[in-house]
C-alpha positions as CSV (number, residue, x, y, z in Angstrom):
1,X,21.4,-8.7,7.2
2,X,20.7,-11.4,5.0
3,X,17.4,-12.8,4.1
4,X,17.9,-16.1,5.8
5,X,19.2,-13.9,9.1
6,X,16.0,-12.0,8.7
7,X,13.4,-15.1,8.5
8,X,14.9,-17.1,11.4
9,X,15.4,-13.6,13.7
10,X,11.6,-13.1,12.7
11,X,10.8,-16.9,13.3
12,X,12.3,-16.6,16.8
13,X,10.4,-14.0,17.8
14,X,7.2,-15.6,16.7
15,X,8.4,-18.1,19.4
16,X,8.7,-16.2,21.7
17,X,12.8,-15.9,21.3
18,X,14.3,-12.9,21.5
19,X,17.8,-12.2,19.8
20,X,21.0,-12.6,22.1
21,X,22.6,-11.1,19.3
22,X,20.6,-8.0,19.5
23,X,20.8,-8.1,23.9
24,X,24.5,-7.9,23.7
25,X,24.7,-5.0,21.2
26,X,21.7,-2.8,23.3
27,X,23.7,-3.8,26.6
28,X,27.5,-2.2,24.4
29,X,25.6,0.6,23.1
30,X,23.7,2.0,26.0
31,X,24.8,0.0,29.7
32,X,28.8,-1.0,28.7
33,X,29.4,-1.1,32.4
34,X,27.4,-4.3,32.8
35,X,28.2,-7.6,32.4
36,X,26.5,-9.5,29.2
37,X,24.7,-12.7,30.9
38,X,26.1,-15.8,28.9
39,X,23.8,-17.2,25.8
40,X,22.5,-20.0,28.7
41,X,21.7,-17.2,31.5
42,X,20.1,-15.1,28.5
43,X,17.4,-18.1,28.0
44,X,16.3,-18.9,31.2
45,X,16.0,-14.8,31.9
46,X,13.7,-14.3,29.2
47,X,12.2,-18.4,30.1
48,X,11.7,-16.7,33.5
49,X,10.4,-13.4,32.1
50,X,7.9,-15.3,29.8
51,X,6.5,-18.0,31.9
52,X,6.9,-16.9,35.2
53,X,7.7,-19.2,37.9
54,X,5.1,-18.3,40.9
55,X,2.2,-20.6,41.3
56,X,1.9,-21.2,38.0
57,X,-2.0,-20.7,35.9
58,X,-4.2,-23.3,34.3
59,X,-5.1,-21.1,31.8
């Protein structure tokens, strides 16, 4: 991986991004039965997962 790969993967996750790229190699290696979710459904998922959508918090 390159350096620039490395700082922009690491700059994502400071974010709060994870890696699709990493997602659809996890899902190969240990579930290949399951469908990948596109790059768009991966986003809101981990949007969702993040941020929640019930009632939301002030704080």
């Amino acid at each position: 991986m390159s350096l620039f790969a490395r700082l922009a993967e690491t700059a994502r996750l400071m974010v709060g991004l994870p890696d699709y790229d990493a997602y659809r190699a996890h899902l190969a290696a240990h579930h290949p039965e399951r469908r990948p979710m596109t790059r768009a459904e991966f986003f809101r998922d981990r949007q969702q997962a993040r941020y929640g959508g019930g009632g939301g918090r002030c704080c």
